[in-house]
C-alpha positions as CSV (number, residue, x, y, z in Angstrom):
1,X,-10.8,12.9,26.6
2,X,-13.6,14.8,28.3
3,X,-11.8,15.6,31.7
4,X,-9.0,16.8,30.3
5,X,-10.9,18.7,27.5
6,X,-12.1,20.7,30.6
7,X,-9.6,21.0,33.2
8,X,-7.8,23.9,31.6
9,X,-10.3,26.3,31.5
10,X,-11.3,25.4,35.1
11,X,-7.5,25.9,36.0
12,X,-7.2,29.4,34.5
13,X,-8.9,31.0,37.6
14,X,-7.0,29.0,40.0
15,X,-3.5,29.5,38.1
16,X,-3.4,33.2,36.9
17,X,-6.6,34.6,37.8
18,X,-9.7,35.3,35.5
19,X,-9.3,39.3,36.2
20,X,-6.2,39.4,34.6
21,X,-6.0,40.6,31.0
22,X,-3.1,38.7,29.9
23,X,-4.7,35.4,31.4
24,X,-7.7,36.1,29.8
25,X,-5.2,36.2,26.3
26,X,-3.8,33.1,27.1
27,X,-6.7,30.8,27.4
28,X,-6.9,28.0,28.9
29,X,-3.7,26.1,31.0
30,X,-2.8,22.7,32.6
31,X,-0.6,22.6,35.6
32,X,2.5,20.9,35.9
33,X,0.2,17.7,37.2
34,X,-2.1,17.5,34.8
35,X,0.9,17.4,32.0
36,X,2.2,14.6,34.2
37,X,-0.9,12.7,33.8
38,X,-1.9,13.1,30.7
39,X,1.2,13.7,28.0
40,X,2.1,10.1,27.9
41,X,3.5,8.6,25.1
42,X,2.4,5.0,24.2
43,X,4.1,2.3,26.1
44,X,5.6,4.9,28.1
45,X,5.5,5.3,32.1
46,X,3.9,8.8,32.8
47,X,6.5,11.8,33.1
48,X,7.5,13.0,36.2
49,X,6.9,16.6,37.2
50,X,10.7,16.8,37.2
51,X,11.2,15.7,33.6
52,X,8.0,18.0,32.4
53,X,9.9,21.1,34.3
54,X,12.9,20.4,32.5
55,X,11.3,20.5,29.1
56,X,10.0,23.6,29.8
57,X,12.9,25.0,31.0
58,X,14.3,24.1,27.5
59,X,11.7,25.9,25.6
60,X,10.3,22.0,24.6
61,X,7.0,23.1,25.9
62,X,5.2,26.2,26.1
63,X,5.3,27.2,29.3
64,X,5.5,29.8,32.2
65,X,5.4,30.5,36.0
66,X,2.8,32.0,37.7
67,X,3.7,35.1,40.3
68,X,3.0,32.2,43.0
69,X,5.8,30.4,41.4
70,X,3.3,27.4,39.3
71,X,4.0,26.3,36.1
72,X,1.2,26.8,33.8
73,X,0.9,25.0,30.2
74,X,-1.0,27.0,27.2
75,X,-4.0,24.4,25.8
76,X,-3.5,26.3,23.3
77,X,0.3,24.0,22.1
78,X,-1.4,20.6,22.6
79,X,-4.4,18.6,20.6
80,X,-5.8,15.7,22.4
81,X,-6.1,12.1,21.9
82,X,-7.1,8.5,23.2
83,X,-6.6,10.4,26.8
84,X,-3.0,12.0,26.6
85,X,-2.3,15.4,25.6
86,X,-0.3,15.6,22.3
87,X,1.9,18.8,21.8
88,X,1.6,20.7,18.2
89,X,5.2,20.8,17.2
90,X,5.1,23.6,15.3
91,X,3.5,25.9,17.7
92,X,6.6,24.8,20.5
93,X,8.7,25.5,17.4
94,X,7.4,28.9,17.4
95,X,7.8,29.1,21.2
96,X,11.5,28.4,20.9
97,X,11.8,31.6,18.3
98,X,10.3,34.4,20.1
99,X,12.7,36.7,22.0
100,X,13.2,35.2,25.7
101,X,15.8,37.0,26.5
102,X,13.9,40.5,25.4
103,X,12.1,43.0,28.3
104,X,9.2,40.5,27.9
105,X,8.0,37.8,30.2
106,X,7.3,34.1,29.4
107,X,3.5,35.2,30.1
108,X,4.0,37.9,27.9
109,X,4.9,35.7,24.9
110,X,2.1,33.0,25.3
111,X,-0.2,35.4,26.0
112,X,1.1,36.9,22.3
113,X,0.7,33.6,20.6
114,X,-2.7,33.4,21.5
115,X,-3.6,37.0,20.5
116,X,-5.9,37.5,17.3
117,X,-3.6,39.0,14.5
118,X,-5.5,40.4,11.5
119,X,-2.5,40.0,9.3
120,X,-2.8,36.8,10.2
121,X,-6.4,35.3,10.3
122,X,-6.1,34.1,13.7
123,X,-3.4,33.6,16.3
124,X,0.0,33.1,15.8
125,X,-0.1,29.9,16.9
126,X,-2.9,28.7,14.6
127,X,-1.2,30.0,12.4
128,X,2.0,27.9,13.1
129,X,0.1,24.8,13.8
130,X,-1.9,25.5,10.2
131,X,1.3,26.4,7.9
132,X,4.4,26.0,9.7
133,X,6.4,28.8,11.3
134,X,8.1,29.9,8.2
135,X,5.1,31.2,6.4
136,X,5.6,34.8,5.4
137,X,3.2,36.4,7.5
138,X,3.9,34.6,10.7
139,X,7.9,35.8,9.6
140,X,7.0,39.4,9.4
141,X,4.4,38.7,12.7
142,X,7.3,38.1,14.5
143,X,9.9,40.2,13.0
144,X,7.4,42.9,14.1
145,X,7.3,41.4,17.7
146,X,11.1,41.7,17.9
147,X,11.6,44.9,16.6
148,X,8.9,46.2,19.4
149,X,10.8,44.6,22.0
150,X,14.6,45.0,21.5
């Protein structure tokens, strides 16, 4: 999937900006479009931007708007396959704990799931995608997260 492989790191200057720090923590993104395109399931007509804004709007996807009101995808929550985009469970799992509702933004939080962690070895979404999101230390990673926050 070579195109695809790319295209997020291409889109990271056009959807937040390679200046900004916490773009610069979240890596890589796909737009709204590219998810469209390329997280098909087999057999399956592609999704419609609709249907892709809805999941996202349900915490089924790690996702986020821009200031200039684009959605913007992590790389970081899917692997890739046979040309589609394939989202890591666990890590949208993880998405769907943090604390939405806290004094941080949705940028905020995938820019923290992308942040290297000593305590943990990596990110906390490696972390997630390598041994689930009730490992201890991804527990007391985000136990600490929402004590800082509420």
């Amino acid at each position: 999937m070579g195109s695809a492989a790319a295209k997020p790191e291409d889109l990271l200057a056009d959807v937040i900006g390679t200046t900004s720090l916490i773009a610069r923590r979240i890596g890589p993104v796909y737009t709204i479009e590219d998810l469209s395109r390329w997280l098909v399931m087999p057999g399956r007509p592609p999704l419609t931007t609709q249907a892709i804004r809805k999941q996202a709007k349900r915490r089924q996807l790690v996702g986020f708007l821009t200031d200039d009101g684009q959605w913007a995808f992590p790389a970081h929550q899917f692997d890739s396959a046979a040309g589609r985009l394939i989202p890591r469970h666990e890590v949208v799992s993880l998405w769907q704990r943090l604390p939405h509702d806290g004094v941080l933004t949705a940028a905020d939080l995938a820019a923290w799931m992308n942040t290297e962690f000593a305590s943990l070895g990596g990110t906390p979404a490696e972390q997630a995608d390598r041994r689930g999101v009730d490992n201890p230390e991804l527990v007391a990673a985000l136990s600490r997260l929402r004590a800082r926050v509420v």
